[in-house]
C-alpha positions in Angstrom: 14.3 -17.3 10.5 14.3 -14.2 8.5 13.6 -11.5 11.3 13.2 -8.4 8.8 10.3 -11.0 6.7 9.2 -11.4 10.6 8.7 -8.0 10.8 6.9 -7.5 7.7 4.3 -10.3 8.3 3.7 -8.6 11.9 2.7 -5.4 10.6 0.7 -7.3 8.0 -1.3 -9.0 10.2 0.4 -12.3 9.8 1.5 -13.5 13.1 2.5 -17.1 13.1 6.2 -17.7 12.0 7.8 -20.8 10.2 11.3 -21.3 11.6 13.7 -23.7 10.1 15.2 -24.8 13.1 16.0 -24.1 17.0 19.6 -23.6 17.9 21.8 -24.8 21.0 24.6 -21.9 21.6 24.1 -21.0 18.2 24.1 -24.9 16.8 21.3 -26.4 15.2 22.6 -29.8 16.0 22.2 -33.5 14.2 18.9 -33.3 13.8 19.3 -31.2 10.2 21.1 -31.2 7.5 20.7 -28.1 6.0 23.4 -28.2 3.7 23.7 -31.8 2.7 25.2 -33.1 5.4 24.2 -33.5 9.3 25.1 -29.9 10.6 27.2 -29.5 14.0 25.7 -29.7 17.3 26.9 -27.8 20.6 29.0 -29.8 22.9 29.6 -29.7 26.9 32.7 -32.0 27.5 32.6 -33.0 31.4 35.1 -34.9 33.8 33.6 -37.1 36.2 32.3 -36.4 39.5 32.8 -32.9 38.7 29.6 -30.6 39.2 29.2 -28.0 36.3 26.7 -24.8 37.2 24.5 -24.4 33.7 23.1 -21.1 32.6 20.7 -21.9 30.9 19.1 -18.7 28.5 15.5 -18.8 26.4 16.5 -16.2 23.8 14.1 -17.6 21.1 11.3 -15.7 20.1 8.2 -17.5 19.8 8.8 -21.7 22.1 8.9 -22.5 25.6 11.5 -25.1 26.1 12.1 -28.4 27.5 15.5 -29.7 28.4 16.6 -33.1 29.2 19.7 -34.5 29.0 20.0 -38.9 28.9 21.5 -40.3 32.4 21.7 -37.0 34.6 19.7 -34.7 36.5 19.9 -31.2 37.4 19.2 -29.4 40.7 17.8 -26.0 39.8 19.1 -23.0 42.0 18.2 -19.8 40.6 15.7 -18.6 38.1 16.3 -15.0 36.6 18.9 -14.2 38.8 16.9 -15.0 41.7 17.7 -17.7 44.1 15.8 -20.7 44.7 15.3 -23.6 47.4 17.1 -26.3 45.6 14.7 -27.7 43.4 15.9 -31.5 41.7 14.3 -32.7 38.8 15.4 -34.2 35.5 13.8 -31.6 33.0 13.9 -27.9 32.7 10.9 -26.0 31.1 11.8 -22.4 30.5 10.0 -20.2 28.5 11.1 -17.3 26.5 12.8 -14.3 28.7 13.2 -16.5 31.4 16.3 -18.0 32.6 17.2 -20.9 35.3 20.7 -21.6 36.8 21.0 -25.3 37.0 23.6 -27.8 38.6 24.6 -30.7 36.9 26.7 -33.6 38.5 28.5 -35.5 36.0 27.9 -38.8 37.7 26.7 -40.9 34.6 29.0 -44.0 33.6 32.0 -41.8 31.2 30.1 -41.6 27.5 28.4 -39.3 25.6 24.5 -38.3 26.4 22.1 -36.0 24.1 21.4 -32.9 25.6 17.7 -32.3 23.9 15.5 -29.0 23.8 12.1 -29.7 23.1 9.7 -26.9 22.0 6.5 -27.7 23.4 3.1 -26.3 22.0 -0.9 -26.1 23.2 -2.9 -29.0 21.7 -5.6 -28.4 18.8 -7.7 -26.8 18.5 -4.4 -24.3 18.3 -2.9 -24.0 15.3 -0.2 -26.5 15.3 3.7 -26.9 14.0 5.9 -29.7 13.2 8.0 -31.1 16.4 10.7 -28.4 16.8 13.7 -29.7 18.6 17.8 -29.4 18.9 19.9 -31.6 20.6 23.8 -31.0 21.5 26.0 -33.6 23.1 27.4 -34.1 26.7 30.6 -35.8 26.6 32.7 -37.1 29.2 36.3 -37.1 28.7 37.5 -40.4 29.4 35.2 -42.3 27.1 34.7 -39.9 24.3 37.3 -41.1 22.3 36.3 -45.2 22.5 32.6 -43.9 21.9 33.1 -41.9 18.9 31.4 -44.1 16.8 28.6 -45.3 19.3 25.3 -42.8 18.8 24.8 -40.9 22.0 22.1 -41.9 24.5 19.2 -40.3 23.7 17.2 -39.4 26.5 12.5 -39.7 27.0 11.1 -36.5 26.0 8.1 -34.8 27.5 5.4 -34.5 24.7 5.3 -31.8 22.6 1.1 -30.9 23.7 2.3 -31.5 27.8 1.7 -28.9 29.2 1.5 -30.2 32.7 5.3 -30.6 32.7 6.1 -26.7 32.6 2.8 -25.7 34.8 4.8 -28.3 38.0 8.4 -27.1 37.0 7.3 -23.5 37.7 5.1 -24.4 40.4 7.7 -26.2 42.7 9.7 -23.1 42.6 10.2 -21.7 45.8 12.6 -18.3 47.2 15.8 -19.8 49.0 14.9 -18.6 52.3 18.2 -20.2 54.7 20.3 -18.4 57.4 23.5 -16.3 56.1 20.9 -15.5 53.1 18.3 -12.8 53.5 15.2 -13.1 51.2 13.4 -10.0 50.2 9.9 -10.5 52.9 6.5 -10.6 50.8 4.4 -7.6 51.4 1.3 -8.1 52.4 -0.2 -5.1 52.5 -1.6 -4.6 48.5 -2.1 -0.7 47.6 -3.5 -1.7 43.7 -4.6 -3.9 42.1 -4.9 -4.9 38.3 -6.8 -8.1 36.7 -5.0 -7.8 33.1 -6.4 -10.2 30.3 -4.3 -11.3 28.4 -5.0 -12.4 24.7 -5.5 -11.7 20.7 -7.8 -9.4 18.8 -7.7 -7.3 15.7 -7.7 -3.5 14.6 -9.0 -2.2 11.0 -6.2 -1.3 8.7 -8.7 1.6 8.0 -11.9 3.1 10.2 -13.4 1.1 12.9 -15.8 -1.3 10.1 -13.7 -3.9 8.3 -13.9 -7.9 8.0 -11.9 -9.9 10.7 -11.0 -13.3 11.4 -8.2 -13.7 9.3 -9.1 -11.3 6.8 -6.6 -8.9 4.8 -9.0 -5.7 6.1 -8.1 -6.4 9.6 -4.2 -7.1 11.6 -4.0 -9.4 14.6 -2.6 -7.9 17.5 -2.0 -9.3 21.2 -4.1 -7.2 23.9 -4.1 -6.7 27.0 -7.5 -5.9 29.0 -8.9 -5.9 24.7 -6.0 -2.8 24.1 -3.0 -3.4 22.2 -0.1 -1.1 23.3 0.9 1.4 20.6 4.4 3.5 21.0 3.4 7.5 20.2 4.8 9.5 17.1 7.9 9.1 17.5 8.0 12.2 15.2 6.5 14.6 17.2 6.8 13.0 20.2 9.9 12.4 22.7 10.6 8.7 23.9 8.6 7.9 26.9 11.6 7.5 29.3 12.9 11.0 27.8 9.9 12.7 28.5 9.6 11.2 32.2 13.1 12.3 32.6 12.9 16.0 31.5 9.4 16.5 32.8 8.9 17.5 28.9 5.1 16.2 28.7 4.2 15.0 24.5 4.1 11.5 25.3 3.4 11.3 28.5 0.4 14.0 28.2 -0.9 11.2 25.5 -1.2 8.6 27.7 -4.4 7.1 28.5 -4.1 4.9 31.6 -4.4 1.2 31.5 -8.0 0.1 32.4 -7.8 -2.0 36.2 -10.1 -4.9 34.3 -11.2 -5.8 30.6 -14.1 -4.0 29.3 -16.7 -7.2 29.9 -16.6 -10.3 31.9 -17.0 -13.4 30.1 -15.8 -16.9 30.0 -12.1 -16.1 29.3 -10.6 -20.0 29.1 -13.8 -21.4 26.5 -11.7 -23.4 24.0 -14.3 -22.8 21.9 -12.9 -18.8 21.1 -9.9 -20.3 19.6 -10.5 -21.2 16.2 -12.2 -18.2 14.0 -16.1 -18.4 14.2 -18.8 -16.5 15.3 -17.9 -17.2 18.5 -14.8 -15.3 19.2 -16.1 -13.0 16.3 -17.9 -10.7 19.0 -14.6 -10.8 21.0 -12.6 -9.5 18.4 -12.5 -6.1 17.8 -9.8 -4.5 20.0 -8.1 -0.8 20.0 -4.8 0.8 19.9 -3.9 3.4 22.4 -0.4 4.4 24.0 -1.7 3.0 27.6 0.4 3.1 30.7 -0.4 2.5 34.6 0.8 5.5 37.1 2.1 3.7 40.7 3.3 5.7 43.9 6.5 5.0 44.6 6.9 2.4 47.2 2.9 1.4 46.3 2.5 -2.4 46.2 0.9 -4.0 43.8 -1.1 -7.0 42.8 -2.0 -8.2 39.2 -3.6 -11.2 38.3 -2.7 -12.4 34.6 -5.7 -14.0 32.8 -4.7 -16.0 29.3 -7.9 -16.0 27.5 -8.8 -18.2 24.8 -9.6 -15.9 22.3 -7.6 -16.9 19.0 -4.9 -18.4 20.4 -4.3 -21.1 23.2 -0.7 -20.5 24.5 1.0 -19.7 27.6 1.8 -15.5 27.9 5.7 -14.8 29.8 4.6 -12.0 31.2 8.1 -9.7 31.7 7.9 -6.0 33.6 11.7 -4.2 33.5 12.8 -3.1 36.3 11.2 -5.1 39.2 11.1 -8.7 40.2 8.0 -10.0 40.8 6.7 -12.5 43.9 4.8 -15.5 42.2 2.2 -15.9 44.6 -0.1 -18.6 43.0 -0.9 -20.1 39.2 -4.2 -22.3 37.9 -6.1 -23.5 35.2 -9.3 -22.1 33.8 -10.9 -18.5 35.1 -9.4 -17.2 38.4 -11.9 -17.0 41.2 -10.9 -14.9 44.1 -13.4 -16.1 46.5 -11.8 -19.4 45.7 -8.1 -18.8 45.0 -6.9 -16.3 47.5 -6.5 -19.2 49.9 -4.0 -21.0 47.7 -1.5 -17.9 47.4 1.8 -18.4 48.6 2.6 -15.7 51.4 5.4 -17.6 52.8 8.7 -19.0 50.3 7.1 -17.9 46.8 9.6 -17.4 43.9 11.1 -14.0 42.6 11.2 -13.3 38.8 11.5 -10.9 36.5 9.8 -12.7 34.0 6.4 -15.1 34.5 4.9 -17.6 32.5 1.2 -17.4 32.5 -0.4 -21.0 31.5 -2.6 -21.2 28.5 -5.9 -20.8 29.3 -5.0 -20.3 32.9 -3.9 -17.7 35.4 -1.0 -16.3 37.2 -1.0 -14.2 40.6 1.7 -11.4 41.0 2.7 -8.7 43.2 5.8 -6.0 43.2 6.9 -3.1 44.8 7.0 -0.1 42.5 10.8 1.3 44.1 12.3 1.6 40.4 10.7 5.0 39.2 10.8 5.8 35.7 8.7 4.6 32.0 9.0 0.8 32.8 7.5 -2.1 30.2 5.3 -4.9 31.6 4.6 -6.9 27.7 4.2 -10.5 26.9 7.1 -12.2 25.2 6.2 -14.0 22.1 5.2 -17.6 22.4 
């Protein structure tokens, strides 16, 4: 992918990308043969009965992954530095930002297994992509050599439209609570808290009257609560952190503060807001504004995520620096307190730094706001 041509076709409006191919440690693997001939694929060589801990790191822009390898099984320990209950399972679905520590017991008969990573994708009516996959090989190394010439097992794929698969994997996540290991306690006092849409919408490339829905008068931002975040001058304005540091004002006199709910209530997970149409046409129009949220220090603070169906279908990773986050709860469809309060997890729930919201679904979060300074909270491309 051409990241400066990425660049360009953000600030034009243009917000879909067409990568060539994903990568494994850097190796697009057999799958392509972009030069003529099948290209090289990463490979883990193993001895058996040995148990190898995986780091496993979602550095692409845009796809949530899922990773399989034929024969084997991993037993998930910590996601984003965070420990967790030991969670088995036989595919990892990490999105981008995030990152899961994994065992793996190489206990298969000696060989050589595919290690695939699946990008998976929201169904139609989202705009839709070709498969997108990589595969590497794990090798054992007693029977590479008399398999050289035998293809790799290859192992069964999730679908590319489940999206069922990641929604369990992060919700059988729990905090390694065990004695000899103290877990951080979940408050449960809440000082604020936030319900943050999350979402597309457009601003005019000139006034406030232009055409939208794909048209060259208007750019497609991501919102959240219907405001896309926009960084100040940096000409006549110091960095945010800079100015929080010297007490210097500019930017931090500009900011306007982050609203505690969107600016209207509607039905936020209607499928039918996805494709351009008069529909989502009324929920279109956004603003840009240099937007922050002020916390006490010590404050707690919950935010419920909403993904909204407005022009786009995807799951949001949600990532704020600085903090980790207690996952307390995750659905489908619009969040209803009166409802979903009683499902939140008070007791074991996990700690990341980074949280997938599901498409057209929602994610409960609280944090303790002990790291003072400008911090981000922003979705990761997906």
């Amino acid at each position: 992918m051409d990241l400066e041509q990425l660049d360009r076709d953000f600030k034009a409006g243009n917000i879909y990308d067409d990568p060539v191919a994903p990568t494994m440690n850097g190796k697009i693997g057999d799958l392509y043969n972009c030069s003529g001939v099948v290209e090289e694929g990463y490979v883990l060589d193993v001895e058996p009965g040995k148990t190898y801990l995986l780091r496993v790191i979602n550095a692409a822009l845009f796809h949530e992954y899922y990773l399989k390898i034929a024969g084997h099984k991993f037993t998930v320990v910590a996601a984003d530095a965070s420990y967790v209950s030991p969670y088995p399972t036989d595919v990892i679905a990490i999105a981008p930002g995030e990152t899961v520590d994994a065992l793996l017991v190489a206990d298969a008969t000696p060989g050589r297994y595919y290690m695939v990573a699946l990008g998976n994708q929201s169904p139609l009516p989202e705009r839709q992509m070709p498969q997108f996959a990589t595969r590497g090989i794990v090798q054992y190394s007693n029977g590479a050599a008399e398999l050289s010439g035998v293809a790799p097992l290859a192992p069964e794929m999730p679908n590319q439209h489940d999206t069922m698969t990641s929604f369990d994997f992060h919700g059988n996540l729990t905090i390694l609570r065990r004695r000899g290991h103290a877990a951080p306690p979940v408050p449960t006092h809440v000082d604020e808290r936030l319900f943050v849409t999350l979402g597309l919408g457009s601003v005019c490339h000139r006034g406030q009257s232009c055409k939208r829905s794909g048209s060259n008068e208007s750019i497609i931002v991501a919102t959240m609560n219907n405001v896309s975040f926009q960084y100040p001058a940096a000409t006549t304005t110091p960095p945010l952190l800079e100015a929080y540091y010297y007490h210097t004002g500019g930017s931090l006199d500009a900011l306007q503060q982050l609203p505690d709910r969107p600016p209207a209530a509607f039905n936020f997970t209607d499928p039918a807001f996805v494709p351009w149409g008069p529909k989502e046409a009324v929920l279109e129009p956004t603003s840009k504004a240099t937007v922050a949220r002020r916390f006490r220090y010590g404050a707690v603070v919950e935010v419920v995520f909403q993904s909204t169906a407005v022009m786009q279908s995807d799951s949001n990773p949600m990532h704020l620096h600085g903090h980790n986050m207690f996952v307390l709860a995750q659905g489908h469809g619009n969040y209803d307190a009166a409802r979903d309060v009683a499902r939140y997890n008070l007791v074991d729930p996990p700690m990341r730094n980074t949280v997938l919201v599901p498409g057209i679904g929602w994610t409960v979060v609280r944090f303790v706001a002990d790291n003072p300074g400008a911090v981000m909270v922003y979705a990761l491309p997906l």
